[in-house]
Each structure stands twice: as C-alpha cells, then as structure tokens.
N, CA, C and O atoms as a GROMACS GRO file, in nm:
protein
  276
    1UNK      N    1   6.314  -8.178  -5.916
    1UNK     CA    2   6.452  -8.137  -5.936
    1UNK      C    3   6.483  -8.127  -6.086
    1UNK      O    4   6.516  -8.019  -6.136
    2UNK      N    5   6.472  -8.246  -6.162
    2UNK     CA    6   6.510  -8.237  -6.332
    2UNK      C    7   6.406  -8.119  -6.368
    2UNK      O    8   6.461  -8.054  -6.457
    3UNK      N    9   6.267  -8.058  -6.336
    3UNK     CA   10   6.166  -8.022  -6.356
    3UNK      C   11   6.177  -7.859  -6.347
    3UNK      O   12   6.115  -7.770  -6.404
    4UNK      N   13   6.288  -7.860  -6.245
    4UNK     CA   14   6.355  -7.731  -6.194
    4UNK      C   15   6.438  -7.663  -6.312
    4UNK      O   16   6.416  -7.551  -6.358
    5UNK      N   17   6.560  -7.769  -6.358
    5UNK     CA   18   6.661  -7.772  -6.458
    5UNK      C   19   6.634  -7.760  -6.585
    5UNK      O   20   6.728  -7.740  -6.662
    6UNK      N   21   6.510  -7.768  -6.634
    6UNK     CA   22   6.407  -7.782  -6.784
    6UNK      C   23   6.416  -7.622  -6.789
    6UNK      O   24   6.497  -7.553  -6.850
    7UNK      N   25   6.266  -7.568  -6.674
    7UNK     CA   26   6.220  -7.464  -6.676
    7UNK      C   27   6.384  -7.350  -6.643
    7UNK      O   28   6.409  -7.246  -6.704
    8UNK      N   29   6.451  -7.401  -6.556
    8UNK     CA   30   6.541  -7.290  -6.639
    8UNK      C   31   6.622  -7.267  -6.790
    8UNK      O   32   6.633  -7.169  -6.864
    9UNK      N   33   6.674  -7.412  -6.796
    9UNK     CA   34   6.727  -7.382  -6.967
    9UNK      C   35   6.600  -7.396  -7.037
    9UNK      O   36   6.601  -7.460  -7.142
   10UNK      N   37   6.530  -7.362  -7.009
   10UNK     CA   38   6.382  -7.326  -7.150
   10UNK      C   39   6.406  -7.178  -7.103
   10UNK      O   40   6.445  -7.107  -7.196
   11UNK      N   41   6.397  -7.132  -7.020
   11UNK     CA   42   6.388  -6.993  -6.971
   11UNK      C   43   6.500  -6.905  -7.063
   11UNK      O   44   6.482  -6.814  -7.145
   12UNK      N   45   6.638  -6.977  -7.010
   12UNK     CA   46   6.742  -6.933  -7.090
   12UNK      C   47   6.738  -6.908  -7.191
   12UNK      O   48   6.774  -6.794  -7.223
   13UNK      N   49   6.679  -7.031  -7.326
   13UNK     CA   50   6.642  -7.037  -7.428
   13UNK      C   51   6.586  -6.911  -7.489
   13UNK      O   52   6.612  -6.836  -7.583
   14UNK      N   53   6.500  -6.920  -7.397
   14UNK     CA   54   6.385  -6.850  -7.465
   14UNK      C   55   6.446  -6.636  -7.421
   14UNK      O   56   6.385  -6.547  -7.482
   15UNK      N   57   6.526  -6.608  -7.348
   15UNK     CA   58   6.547  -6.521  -7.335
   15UNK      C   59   6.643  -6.512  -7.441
   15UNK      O   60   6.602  -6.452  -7.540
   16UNK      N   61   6.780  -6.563  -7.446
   16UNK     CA   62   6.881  -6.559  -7.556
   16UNK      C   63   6.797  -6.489  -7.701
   16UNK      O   64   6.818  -6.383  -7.760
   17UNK      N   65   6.691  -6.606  -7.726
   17UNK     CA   66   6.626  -6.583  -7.864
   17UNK      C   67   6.494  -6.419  -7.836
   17UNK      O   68   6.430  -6.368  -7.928
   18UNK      N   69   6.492  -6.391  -7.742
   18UNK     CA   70   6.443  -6.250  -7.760
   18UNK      C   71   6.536  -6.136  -7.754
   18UNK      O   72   6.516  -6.019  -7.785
   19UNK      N   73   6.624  -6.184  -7.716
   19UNK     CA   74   6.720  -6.058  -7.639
   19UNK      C   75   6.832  -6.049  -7.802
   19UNK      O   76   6.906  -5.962  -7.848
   20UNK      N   77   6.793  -6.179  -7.845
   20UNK     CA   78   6.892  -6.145  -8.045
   20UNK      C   79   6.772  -6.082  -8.086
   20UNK      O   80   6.792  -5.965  -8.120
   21UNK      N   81   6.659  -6.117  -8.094
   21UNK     CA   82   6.570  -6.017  -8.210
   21UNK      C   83   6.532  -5.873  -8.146
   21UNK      O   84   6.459  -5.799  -8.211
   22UNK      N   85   6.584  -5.832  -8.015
   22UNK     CA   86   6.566  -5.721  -8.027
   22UNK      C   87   6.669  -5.631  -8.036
   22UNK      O   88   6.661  -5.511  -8.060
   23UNK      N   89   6.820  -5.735  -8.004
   23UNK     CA   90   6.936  -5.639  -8.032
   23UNK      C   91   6.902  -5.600  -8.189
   23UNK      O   92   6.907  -5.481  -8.220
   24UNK      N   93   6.870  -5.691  -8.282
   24UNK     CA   94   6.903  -5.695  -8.443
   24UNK      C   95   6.792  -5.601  -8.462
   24UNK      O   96   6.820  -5.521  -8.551
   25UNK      N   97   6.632  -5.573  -8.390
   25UNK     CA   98   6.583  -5.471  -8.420
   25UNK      C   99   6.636  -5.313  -8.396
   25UNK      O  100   6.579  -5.224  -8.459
   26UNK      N  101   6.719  -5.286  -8.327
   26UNK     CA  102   6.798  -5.218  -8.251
   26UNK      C  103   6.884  -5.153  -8.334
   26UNK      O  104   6.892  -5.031  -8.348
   27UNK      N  105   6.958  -5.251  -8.396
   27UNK     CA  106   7.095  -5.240  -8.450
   27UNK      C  107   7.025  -5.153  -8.606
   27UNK      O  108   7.059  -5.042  -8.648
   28UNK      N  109   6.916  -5.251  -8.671
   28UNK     CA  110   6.873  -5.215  -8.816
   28UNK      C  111   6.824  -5.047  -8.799
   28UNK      O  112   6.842  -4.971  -8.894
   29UNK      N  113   6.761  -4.998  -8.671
   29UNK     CA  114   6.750  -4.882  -8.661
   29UNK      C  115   6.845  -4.780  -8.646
   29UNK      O  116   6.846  -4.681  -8.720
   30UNK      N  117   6.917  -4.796  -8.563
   30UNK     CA  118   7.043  -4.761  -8.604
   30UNK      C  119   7.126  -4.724  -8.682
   30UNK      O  120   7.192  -4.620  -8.675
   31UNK      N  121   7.127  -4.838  -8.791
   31UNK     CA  122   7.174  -4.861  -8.929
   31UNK      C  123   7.150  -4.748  -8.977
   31UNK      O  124   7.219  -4.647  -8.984
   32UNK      N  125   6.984  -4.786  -9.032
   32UNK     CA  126   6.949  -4.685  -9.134
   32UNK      C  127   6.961  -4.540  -9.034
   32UNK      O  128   7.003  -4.442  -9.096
   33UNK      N  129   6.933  -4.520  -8.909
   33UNK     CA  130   6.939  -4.385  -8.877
   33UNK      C  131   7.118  -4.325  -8.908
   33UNK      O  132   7.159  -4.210  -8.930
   34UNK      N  133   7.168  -4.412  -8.902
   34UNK     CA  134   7.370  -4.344  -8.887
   34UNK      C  135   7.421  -4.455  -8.954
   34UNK      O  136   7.477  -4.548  -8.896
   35UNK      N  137   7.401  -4.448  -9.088
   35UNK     CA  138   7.460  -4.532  -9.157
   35UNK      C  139   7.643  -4.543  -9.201
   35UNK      O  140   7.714  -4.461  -9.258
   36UNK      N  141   7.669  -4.662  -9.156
   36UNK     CA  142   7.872  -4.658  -9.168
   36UNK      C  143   7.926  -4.637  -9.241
   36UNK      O  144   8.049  -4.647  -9.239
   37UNK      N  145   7.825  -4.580  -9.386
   37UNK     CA  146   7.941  -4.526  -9.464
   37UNK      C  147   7.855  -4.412  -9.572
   37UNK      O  148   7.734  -4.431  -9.586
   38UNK      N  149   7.907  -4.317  -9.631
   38UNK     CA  150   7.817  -4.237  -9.704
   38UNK      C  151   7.858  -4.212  -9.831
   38UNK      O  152   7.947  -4.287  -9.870
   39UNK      N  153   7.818  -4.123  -9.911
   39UNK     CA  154   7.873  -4.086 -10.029
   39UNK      C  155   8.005  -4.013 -10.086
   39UNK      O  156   8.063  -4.042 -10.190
   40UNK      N  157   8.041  -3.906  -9.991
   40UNK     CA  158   8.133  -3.872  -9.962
   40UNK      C  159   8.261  -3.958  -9.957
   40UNK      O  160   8.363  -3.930 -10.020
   41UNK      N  161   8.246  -4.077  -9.869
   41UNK     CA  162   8.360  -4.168  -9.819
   41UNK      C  163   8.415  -4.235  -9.918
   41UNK      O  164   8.535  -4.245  -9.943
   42UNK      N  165   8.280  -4.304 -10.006
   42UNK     CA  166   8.268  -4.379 -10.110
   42UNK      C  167   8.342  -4.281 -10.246
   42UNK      O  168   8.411  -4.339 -10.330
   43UNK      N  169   8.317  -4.114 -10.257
   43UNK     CA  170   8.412  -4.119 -10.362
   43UNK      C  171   8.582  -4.108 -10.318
   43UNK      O  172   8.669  -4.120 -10.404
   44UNK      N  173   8.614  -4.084 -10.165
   44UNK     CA  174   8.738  -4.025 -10.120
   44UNK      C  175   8.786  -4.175 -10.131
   44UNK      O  176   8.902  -4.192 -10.169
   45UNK      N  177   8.733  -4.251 -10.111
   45UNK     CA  178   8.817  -4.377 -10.119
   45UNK      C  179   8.829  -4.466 -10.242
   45UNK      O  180   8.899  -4.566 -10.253
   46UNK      N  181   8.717  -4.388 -10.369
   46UNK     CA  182   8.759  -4.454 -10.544
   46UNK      C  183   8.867  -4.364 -10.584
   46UNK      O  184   8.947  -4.387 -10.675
   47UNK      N  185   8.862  -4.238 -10.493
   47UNK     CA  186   8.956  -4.106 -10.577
   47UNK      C  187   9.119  -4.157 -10.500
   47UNK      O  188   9.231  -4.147 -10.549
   48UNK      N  189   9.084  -4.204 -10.391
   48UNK     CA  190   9.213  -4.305 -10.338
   48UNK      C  191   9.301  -4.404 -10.374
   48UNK      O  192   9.401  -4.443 -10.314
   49UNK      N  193   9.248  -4.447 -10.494
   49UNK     CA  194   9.241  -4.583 -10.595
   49UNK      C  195   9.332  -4.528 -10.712
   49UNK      O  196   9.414  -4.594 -10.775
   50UNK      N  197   9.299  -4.392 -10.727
   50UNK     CA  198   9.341  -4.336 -10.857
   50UNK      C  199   9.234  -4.318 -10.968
   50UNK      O  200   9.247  -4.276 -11.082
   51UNK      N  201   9.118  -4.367 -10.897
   51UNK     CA  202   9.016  -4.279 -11.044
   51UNK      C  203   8.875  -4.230 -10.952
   51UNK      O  204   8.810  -4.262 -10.853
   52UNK      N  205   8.881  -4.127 -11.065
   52UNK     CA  206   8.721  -4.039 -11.016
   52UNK      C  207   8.597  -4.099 -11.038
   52UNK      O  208   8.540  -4.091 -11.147
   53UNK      N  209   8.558  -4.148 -10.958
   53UNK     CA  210   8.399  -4.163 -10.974
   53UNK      C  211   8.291  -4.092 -11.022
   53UNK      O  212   8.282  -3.977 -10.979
   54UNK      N  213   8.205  -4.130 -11.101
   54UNK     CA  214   8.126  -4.032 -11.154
   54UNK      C  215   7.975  -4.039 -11.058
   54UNK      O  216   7.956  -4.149 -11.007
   55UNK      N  217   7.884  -3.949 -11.036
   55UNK     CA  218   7.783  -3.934 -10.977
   55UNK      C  219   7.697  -4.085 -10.962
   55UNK      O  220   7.653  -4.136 -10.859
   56UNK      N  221   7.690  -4.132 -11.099
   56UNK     CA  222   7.590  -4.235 -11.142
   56UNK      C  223   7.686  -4.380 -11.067
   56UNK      O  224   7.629  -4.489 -11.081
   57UNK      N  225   7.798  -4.382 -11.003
   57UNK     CA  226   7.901  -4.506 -10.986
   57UNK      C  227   7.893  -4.476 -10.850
   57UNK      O  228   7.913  -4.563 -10.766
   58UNK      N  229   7.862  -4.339 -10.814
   58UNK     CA  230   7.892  -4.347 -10.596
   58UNK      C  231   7.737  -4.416 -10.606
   58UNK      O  232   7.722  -4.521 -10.542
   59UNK      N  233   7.612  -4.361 -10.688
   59UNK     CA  234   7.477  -4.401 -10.608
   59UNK      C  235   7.465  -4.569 -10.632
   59UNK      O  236   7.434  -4.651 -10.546
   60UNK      N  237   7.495  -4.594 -10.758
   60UNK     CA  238   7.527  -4.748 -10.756
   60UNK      C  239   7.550  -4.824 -10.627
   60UNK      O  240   7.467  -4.902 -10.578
   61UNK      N  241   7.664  -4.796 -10.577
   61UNK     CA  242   7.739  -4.828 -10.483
   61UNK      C  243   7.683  -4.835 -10.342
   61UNK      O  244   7.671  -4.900 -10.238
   62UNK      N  245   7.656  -4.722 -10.410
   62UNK     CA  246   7.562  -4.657 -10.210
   62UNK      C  247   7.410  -4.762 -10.199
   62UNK      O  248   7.366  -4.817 -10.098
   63UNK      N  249   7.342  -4.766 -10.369
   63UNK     CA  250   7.205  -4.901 -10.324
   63UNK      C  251   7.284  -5.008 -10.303
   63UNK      O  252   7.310  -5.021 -10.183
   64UNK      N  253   7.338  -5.099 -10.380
   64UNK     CA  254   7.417  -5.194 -10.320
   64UNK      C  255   7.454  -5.161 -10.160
   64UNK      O  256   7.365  -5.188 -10.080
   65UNK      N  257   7.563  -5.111 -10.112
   65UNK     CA  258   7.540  -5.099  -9.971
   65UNK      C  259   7.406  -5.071  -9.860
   65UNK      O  260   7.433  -5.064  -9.740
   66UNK      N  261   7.289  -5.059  -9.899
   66UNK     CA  262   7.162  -5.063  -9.891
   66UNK      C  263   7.136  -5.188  -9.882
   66UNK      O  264   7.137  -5.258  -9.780
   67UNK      N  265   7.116  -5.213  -9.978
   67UNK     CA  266   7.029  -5.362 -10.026
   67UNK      C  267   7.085  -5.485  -9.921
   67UNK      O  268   7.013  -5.576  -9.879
   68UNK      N  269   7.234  -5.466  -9.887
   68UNK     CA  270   7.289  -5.515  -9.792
   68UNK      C  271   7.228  -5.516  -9.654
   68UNK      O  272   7.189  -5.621  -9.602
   69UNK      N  273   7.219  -5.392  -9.592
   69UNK     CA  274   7.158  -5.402  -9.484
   69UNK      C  275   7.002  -5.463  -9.472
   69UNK      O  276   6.947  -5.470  -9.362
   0.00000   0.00000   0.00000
C-alpha cells in the first residue's frame, strides 16, 4: 500500500520535471522562431518617448533583448 503511494508521487515527480523541460524546449523555439518584439516596435516606441533612435541604439537593444532569451 505505502509502496503503491511512493511509485505514484515518484511518477508524478518525475513527469512534472519532463513535461517543464519540454514545455521550455518548446517555448525557446518558438521564441527565436516569432520573436515578441522586433526592430520596428523598438524604434515606434523610443520615437513614442519623444526621441529618434539611431540605427546603432535599436540593434543595441534588440542583442540585449537576445541575450535575454
């Protein structure tokens, strides 16, 4: 009976912890395939601010948002 109750919460365990590393493999593909934000967005929303971004300040921005994922 206790022997019963193991092998399922090990079971549980052990599914939880596959079923996160393959959502997160999932998700990172994803990511990089349709990424949430682009260059475009990044200057409409500095030019939103009140100043223009220059070429060399969106790609900045855009590795930083990279390096993140």
């Amino acid at each position: 009976m206790l022997g019963d109750i193991l092998l399922v919460l090990v079971g549980l365990i052990i599914g939880a912890i596959i079923g996160f590393l393959i959502a997160k493999t999932y998700m990172k593909k994803y990511f990089k395939k349709n990424p949430p934000i682009n260059e475009k967005m990044i200057e409409t929303l500095m030019s939103g601010m009140g100043r223009k971004p220059s070429q060399k300040q969106v790609k900045q921005l855009m590795q930083q948002m990279n390096k993140m994922m």
